[in-house]
Wavefront OBJ file of the C-alpha trace (Angstrom):
o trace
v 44.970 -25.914 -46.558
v 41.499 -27.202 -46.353
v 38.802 -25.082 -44.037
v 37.714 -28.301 -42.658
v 40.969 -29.162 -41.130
v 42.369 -25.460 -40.587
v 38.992 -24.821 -38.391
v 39.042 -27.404 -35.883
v 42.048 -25.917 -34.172
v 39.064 -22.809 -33.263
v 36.701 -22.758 -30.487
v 33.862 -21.030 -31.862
v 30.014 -21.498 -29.461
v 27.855 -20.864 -33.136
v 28.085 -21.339 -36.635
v 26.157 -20.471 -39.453
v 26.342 -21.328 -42.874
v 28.849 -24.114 -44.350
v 31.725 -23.388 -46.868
v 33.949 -26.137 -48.042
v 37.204 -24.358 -50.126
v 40.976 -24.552 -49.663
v 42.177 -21.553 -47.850
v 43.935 -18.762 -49.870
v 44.778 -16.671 -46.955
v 43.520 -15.415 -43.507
v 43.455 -12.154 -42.477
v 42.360 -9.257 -40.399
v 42.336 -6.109 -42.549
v 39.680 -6.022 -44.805
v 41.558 -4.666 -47.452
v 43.788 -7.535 -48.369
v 41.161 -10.231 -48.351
v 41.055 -11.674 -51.447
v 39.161 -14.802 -53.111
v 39.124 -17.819 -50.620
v 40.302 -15.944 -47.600
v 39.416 -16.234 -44.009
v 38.903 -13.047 -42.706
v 38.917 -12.135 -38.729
v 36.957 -9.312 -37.418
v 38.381 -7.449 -34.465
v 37.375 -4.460 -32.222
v 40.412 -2.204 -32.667
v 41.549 0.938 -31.129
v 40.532 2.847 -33.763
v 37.620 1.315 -35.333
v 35.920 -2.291 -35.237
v 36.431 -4.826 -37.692
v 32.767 -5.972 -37.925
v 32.070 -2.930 -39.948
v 34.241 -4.326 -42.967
v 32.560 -8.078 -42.919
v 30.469 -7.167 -46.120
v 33.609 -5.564 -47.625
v 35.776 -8.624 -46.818
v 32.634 -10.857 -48.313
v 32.323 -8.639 -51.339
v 36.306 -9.083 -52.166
v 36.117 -13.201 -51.569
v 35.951 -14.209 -48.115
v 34.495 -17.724 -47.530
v 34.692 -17.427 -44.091
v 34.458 -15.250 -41.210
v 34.933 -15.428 -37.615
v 33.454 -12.824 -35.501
v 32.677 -11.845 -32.250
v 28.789 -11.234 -32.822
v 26.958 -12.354 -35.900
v 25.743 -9.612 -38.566
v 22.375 -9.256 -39.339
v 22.667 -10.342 -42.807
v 24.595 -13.435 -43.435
v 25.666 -13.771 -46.890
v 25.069 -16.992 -48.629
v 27.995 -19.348 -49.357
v 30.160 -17.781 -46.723
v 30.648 -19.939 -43.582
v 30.003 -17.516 -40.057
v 31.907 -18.234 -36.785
v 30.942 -16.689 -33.465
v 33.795 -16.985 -31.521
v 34.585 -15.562 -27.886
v 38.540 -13.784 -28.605
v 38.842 -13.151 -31.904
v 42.456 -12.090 -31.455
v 43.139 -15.597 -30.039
v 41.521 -17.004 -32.939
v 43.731 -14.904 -35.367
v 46.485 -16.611 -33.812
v 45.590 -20.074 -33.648
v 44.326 -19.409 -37.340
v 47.649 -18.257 -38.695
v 49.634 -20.375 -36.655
v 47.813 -23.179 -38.298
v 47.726 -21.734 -42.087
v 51.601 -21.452 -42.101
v 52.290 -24.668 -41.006
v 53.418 -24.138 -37.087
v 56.338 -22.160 -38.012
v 57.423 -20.521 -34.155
v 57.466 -24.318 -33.315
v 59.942 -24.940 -36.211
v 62.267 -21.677 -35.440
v 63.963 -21.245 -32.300
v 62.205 -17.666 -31.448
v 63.150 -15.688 -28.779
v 61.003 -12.411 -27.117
v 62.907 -9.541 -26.122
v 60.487 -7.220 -23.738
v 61.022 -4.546 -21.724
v 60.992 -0.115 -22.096
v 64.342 0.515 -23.149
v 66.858 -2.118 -24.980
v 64.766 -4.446 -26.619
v 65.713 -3.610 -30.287
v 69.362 -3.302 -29.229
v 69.473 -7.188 -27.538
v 67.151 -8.318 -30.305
v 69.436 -7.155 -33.090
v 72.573 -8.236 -31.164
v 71.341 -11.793 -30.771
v 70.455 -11.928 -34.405
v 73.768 -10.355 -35.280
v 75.511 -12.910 -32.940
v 74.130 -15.987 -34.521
v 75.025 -15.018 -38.710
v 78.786 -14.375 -36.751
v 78.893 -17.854 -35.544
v 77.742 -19.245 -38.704
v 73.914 -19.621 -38.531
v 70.506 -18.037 -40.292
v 68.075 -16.451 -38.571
v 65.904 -13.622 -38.416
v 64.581 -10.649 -36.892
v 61.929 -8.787 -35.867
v 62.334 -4.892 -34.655
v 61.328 -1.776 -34.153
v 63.954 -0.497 -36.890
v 64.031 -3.079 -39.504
v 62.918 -6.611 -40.422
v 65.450 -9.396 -41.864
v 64.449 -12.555 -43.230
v 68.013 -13.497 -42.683
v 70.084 -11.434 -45.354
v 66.885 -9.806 -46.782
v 65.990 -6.584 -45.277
v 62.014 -5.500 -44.814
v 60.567 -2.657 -43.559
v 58.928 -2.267 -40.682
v 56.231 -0.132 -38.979
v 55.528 -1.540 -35.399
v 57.677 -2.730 -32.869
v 55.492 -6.283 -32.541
v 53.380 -6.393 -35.619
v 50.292 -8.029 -35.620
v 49.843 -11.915 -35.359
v 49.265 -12.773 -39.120
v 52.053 -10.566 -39.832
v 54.228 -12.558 -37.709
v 53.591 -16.011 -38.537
v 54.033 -15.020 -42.719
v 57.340 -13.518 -41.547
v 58.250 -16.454 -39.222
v 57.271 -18.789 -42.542
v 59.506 -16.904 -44.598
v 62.357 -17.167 -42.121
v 61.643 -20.804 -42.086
v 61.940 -20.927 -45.783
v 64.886 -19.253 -46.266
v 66.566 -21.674 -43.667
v 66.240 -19.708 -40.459
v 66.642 -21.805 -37.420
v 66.315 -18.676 -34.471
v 64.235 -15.850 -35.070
v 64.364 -12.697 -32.404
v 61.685 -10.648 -32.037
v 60.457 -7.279 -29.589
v 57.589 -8.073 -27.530
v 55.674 -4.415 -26.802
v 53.437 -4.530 -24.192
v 51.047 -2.977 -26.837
v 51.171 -6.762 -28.359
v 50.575 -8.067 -24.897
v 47.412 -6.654 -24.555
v 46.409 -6.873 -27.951
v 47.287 -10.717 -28.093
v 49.876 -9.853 -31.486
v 51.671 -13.079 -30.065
v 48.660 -15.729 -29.208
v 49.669 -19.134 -30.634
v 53.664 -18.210 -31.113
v 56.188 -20.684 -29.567
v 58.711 -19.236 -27.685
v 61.614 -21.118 -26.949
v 62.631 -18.251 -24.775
v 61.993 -14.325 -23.716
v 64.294 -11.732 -22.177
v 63.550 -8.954 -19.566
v 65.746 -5.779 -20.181
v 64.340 -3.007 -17.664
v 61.101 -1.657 -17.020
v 60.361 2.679 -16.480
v 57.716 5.308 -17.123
v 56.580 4.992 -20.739
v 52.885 4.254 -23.216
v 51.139 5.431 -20.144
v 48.974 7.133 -22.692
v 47.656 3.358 -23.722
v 47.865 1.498 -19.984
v 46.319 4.245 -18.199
v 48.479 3.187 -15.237
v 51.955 1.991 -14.631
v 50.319 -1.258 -13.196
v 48.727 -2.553 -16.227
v 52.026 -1.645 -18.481
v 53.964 -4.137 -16.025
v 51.325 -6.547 -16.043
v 51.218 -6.678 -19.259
v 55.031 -6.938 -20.001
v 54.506 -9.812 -17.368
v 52.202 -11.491 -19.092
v 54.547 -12.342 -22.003
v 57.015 -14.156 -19.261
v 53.430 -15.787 -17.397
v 52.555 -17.519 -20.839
v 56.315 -18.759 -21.263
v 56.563 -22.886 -21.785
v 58.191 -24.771 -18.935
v 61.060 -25.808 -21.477
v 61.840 -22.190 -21.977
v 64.011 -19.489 -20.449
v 63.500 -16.646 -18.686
v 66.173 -14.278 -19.044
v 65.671 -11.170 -16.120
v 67.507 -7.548 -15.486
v 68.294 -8.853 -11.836
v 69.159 -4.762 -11.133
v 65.978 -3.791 -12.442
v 63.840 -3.365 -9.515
v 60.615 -5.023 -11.476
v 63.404 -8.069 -13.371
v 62.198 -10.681 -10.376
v 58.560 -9.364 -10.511
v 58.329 -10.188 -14.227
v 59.658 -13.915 -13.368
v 57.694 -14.986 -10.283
v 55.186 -16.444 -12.187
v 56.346 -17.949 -15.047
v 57.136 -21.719 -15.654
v 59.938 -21.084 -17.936
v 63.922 -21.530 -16.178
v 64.903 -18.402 -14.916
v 68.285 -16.874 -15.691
v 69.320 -13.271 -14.479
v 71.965 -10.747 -15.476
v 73.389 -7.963 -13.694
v 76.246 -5.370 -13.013
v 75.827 -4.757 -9.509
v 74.202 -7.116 -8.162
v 75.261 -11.190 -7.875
v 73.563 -12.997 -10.879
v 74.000 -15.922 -12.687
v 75.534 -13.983 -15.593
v 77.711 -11.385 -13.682
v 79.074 -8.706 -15.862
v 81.767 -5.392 -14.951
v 82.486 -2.449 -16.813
v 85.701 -2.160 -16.401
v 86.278 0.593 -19.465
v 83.501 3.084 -20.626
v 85.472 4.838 -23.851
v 84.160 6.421 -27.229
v 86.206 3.476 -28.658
v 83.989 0.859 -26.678
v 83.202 -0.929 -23.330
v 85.576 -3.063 -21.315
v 83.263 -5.749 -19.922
v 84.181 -8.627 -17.136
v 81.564 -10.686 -17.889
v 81.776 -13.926 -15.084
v 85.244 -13.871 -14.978
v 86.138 -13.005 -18.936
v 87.209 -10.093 -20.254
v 85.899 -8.871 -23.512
v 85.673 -5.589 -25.378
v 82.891 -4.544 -27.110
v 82.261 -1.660 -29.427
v 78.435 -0.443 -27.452
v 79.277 2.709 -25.498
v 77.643 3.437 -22.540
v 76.597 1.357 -19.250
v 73.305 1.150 -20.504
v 74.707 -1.049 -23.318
v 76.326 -3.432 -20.942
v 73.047 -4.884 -19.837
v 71.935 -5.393 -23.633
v 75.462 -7.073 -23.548
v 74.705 -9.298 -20.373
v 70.966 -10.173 -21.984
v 72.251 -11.175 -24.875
v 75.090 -12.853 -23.739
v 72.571 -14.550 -21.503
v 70.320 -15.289 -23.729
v 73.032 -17.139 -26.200
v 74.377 -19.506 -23.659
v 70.908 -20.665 -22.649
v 70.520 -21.465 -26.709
v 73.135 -23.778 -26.237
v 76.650 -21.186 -27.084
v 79.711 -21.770 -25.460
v 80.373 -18.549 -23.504
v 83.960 -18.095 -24.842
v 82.639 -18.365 -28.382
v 79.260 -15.985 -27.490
v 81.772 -13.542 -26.275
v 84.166 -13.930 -29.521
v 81.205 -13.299 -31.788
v 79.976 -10.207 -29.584
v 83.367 -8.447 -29.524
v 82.624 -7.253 -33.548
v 78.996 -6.359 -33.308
v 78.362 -2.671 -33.982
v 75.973 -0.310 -32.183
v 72.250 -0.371 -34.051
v 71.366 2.284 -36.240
v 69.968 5.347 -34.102
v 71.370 4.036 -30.738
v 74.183 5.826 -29.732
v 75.022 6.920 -33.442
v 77.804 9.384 -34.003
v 79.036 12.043 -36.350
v 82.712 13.552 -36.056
v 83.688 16.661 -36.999
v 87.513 16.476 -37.407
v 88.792 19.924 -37.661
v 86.367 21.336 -35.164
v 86.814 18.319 -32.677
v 82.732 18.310 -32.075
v 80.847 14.959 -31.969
v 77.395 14.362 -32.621
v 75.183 11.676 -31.210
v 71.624 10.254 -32.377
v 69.954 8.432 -30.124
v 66.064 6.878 -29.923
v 66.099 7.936 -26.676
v 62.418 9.044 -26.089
v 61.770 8.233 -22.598
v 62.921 9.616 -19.458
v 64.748 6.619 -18.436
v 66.852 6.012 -21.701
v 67.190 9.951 -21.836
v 68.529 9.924 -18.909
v 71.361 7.244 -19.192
v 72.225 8.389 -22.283
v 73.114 12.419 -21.035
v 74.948 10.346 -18.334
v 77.164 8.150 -20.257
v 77.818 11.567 -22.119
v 79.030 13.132 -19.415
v 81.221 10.245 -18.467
v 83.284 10.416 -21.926
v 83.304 14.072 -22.475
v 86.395 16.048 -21.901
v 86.965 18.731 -19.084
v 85.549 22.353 -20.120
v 83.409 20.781 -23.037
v 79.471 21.036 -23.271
v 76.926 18.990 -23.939
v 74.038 20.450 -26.227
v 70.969 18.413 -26.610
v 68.181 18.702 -29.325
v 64.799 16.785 -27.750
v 61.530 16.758 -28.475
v 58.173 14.601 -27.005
v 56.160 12.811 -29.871
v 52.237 14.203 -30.309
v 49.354 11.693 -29.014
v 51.277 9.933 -26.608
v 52.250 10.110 -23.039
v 51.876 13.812 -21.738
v 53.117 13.189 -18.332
v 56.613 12.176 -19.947
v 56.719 15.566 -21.257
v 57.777 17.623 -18.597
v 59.878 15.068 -16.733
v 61.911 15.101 -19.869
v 62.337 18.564 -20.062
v 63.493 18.444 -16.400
v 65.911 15.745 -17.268
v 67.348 17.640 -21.021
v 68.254 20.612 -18.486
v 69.847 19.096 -15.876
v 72.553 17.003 -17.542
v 73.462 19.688 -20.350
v 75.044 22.697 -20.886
v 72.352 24.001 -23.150
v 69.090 22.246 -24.384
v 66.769 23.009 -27.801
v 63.485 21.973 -27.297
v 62.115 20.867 -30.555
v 59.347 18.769 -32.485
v 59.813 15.137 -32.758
v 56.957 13.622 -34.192
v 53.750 15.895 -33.360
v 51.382 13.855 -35.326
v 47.750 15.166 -34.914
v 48.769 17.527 -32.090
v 49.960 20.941 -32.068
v 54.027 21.080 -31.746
v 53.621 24.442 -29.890
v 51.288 23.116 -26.814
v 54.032 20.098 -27.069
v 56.507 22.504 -26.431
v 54.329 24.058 -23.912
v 53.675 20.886 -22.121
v 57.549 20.604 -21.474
v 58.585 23.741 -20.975
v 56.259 23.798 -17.784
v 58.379 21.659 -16.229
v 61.442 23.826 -16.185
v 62.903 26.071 -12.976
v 62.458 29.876 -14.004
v 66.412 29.348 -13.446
v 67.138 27.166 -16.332
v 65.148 29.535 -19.282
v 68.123 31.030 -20.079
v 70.001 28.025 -21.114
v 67.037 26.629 -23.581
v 65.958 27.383 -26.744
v 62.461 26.712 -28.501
v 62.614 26.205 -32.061
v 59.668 23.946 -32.991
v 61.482 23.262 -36.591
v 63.633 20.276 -35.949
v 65.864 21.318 -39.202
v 66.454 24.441 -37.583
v 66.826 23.555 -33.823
v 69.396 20.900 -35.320
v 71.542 23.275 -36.947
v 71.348 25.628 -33.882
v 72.957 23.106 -32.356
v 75.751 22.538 -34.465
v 75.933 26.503 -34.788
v 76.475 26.708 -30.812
v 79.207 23.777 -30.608
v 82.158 26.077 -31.174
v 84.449 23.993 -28.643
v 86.620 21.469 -29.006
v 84.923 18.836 -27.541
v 81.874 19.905 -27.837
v 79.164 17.150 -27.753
v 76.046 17.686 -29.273
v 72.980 15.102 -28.525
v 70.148 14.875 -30.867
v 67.364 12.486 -29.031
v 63.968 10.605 -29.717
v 63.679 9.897 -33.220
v 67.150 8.106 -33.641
v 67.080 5.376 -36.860
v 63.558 7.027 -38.378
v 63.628 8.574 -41.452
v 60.418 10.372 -41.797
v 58.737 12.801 -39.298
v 54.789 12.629 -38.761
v 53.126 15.672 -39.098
v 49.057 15.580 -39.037
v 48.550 11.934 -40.132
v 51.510 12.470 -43.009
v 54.916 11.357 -42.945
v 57.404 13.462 -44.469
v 61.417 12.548 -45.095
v 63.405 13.182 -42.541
v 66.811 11.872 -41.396
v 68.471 12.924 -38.056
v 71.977 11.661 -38.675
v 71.629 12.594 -42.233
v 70.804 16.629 -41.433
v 73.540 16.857 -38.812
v 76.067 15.497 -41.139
v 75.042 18.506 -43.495
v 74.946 20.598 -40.785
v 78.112 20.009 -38.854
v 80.694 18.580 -41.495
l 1 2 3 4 5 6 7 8 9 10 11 12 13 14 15 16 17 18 19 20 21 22 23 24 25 26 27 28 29 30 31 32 33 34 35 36 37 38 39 40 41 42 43 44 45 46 47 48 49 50 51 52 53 54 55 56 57 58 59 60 61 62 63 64 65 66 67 68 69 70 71 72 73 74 75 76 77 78 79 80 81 82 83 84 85 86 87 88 89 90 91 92 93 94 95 96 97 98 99 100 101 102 103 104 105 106 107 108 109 110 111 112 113 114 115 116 117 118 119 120 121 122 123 124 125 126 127 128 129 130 131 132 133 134 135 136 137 138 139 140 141 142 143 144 145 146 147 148 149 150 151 152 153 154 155 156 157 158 159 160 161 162 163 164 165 166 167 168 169 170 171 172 173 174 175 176 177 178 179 180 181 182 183 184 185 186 187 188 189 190 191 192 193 194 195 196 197 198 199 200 201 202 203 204 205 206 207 208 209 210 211 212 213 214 215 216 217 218 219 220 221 222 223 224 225 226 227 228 229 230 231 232 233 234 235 236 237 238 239 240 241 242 243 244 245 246 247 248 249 250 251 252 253 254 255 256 257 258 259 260 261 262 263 264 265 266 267 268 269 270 271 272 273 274 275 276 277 278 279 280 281 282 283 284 285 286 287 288 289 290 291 292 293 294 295 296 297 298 299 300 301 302 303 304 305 306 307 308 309 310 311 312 313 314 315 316 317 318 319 320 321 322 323 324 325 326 327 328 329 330 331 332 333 334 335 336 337 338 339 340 341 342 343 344 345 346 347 348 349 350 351 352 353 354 355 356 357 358 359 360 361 362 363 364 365 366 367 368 369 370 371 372 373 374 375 376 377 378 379 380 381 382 383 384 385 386 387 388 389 390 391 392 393 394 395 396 397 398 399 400 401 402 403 404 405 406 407 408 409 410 411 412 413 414 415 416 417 418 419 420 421 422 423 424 425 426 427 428 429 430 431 432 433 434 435 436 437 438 439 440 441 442 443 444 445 446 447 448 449 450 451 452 453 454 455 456 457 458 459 460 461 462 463 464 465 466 467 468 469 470 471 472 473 474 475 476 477 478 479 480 481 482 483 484
């Protein structure tokens, strides 16, 4: 695409320099500019993109945009000042890809716990009933068949469009995506067309990055405030925050619920091992999630199908065969000694929580419950202890463990949990900072039948960070060793 035409789209208040060229790429890491790019500097977290303009210049960027001007402007390369470079980015990419959220049906899933559950069950759900489409998650991107890796939940905005361009390529016509409130802020979806977005529930968690619990709602808001007014707005009607995060948008609001009257009612009329029972608005399905917690990612997506047009008998004949995600709810059977064991992302005190419960809905009489949790390092430290709290009071015996430490200590992890235990409940714990270890303490102590062991917070990763290196490392994988 020409720079001429790909720029107007930006509102930029100076210019310096002229560069006529067709673009090659645009892009905000320095690193992978190459000749004819546009390159976008942005103040990051970490460190500020206007330190690698002369980098990106040096490796062939014609043109930069920018939110103040260097000093030394390099000849031949076009300079715009523009007010939000994020927004720009956006616009930019949006443009360079040719539009592709307007050429996709893409749908935001946002929310603390369930997003990559409903956002992998409505991709799922569509290649049942016949269609292409992809996905974008915290555990793994698909370009409809094709399978990419992925390392944030919402990656940035270039990163997006490419990926929504390659879905469009490949034939795609929905693409599902998680919305973090981490992109929110950060603008990772400015220019993206949503033809709808979906609330799932809203509790303590990244309180590290908002500060307060305010901002993180406002800015899981925000996603449903910038909706279109021909989109939908699918809400957790029991969530106590589902009607905040609606009453401003212009979308057309749809709720779900299992207690309280919605538009999409839903009943669990069967909580088994094998699978839920659901009543969803008068029809009975069964599905093979486990756990209440599941039945609103059921009711979301079920939701969230109808208003893309699906019949609801044929949504819920496509749902029945969808399998739990990887790391959510993900079990390991030992036959002879009757113990099961569980690996779940669950790494906040919310989805902690409902997971020890549904637990001790389906275990049998006299059986325990033996959980292996940890807190990951530079991130929320209030979490910590109310986790701890949590691990203790819905099992029999609890290892406290590392889960991803990164840059911090594991031991004042540990330490930061611990404090929030009852001098009562030190008997029943164990601190084993090795999580190879604490996991096959665990299987060590399940000597019942029935036992149930839990391990919780990393679920479908296969590394663990240690000091700014990630090393292999498989939950599911180490307590199949361990326990069959």
């Amino acid at each position: 695409m020409n720079w001429t035409e790909l720029k107007k789209h930006i509102q930029f208040f100076d210019i310096k320099g002229n560069a006529e060229f067709e673009v090659a790429g645009v892009e905000s890491d320095s690193r992978r500019v190459k000749e004819n790019f546009v390159f976008i500097a942005q103040k990051g977290l970490v460190t500020d993109g206007h330190r690698y303009i002369g980098a990106a210049v040096e490796q062939g960027a014609r043109a930069i945009l920018c939110e103040s001007l260097p000093e030394v402007l390099s000849p031949g390369v076009e300079f715009l000042q523009v007010k939000d470079p994020a927004l720009a980015a956006g616009i930019l990419a949006d443009g360079f890809y040719g539009q592709p959220s307007s050429r996709l049906k893409l749908v935001g899933v946002t929310g603390t716990n369930g997003k990559t559950t409903t956002a992998t069950l409505l991709y799922r759900l569509m290649k049942a009933l016949g269609f292409k489409a992809g996905l974008l998650s915290t555990v793994r991107n698909y370009i409809h068949d094709r399978a990419m890796e992925t390392s944030h939940t919402t990656p940035d905005v270039i990163r997006i469009n490419e990926m929504l361009a390659l879905m469009v390529g490949a034939g795609c016509d929905y693409a599902f995506m998680e919305v973090s409130s981490h992109a929110m802020k950060q603008q990772r979806t400015a220019g993206l067309r949503f033809a709808g977005g979906v609330f799932t529930n809203l509790t303590h968690d990244h309180l590290d990055y908002h500060g307060t619990f305010k901002d993180y709602l406002d800015c899981k808001k925000l996603f449903f405030d910038q909706l279109p007014r021909d989109a939908f707005a699918v809400t957790n009607k029991d969530d106590r925050n589902g009607m905040v995060m609606v009453q401003n948008t212009r979308a057309r609001v749809v709720t779900y619920a299992l207690k309280q009257l919605a538009e999409v009612k839903g009943k669990i009329k069967a909580n088994t091992l094998q699978g839920l029972v659901l009543e969803v608005n008068g029809m009975e399905v069964h599905s093979r999630l486990i756990g209440a917690f599941n039945g609103y990612n059921f009711l979301a997506c079920f939701a969230a199908a109808r208003e893309l047009g699906f019949e609801p008998m044929e949504i819920l004949a496509g749902m029945s065969g969808l399998p739990a995600v990887d790391g959510r709810f993900d079990t390991v059977y030992h036959a002879e000694k009757k113990v099961l064991g569980i690996v779940d992302y669950a790494h906040t005190p919310d989805a902690l929580t409902n997971v020890l419960d549904t637990i001790k809905e389906l275990k049998a009489p006299g059986s325990r419950v033996i959980t292996v949790v940890g807190c990951g390092g530079d991130r929320d430290k209030t979490k910590r202890p109310v986790m701890a709290r949590i691990a203790m009071e819905k099992s029999d015996a609890v290892i406290f463990t590392s889960d991803n430490p990164r840059t911090e200590d594991p031991q004042q992890i540990l330490d930061d949990m611990i404090a929030g235990l009852e001098p009562q409940q030190m008997h029943r714990m164990i601190r084993q900072s090795d999580r190879r270890e604490a996991i096959k303490s665990a299987a060590r102590m399940a000597d019942r039948p029935g036992d149930i062991i839990l391990i919780a917070g990393k679920g479908h990763e296969t590394y663990q960070e240690i000091q700014g290196k990630r090393f292999p490392f498989d939950d599911k994988n180490i307590l199949k060793e361990v326990l069959i």
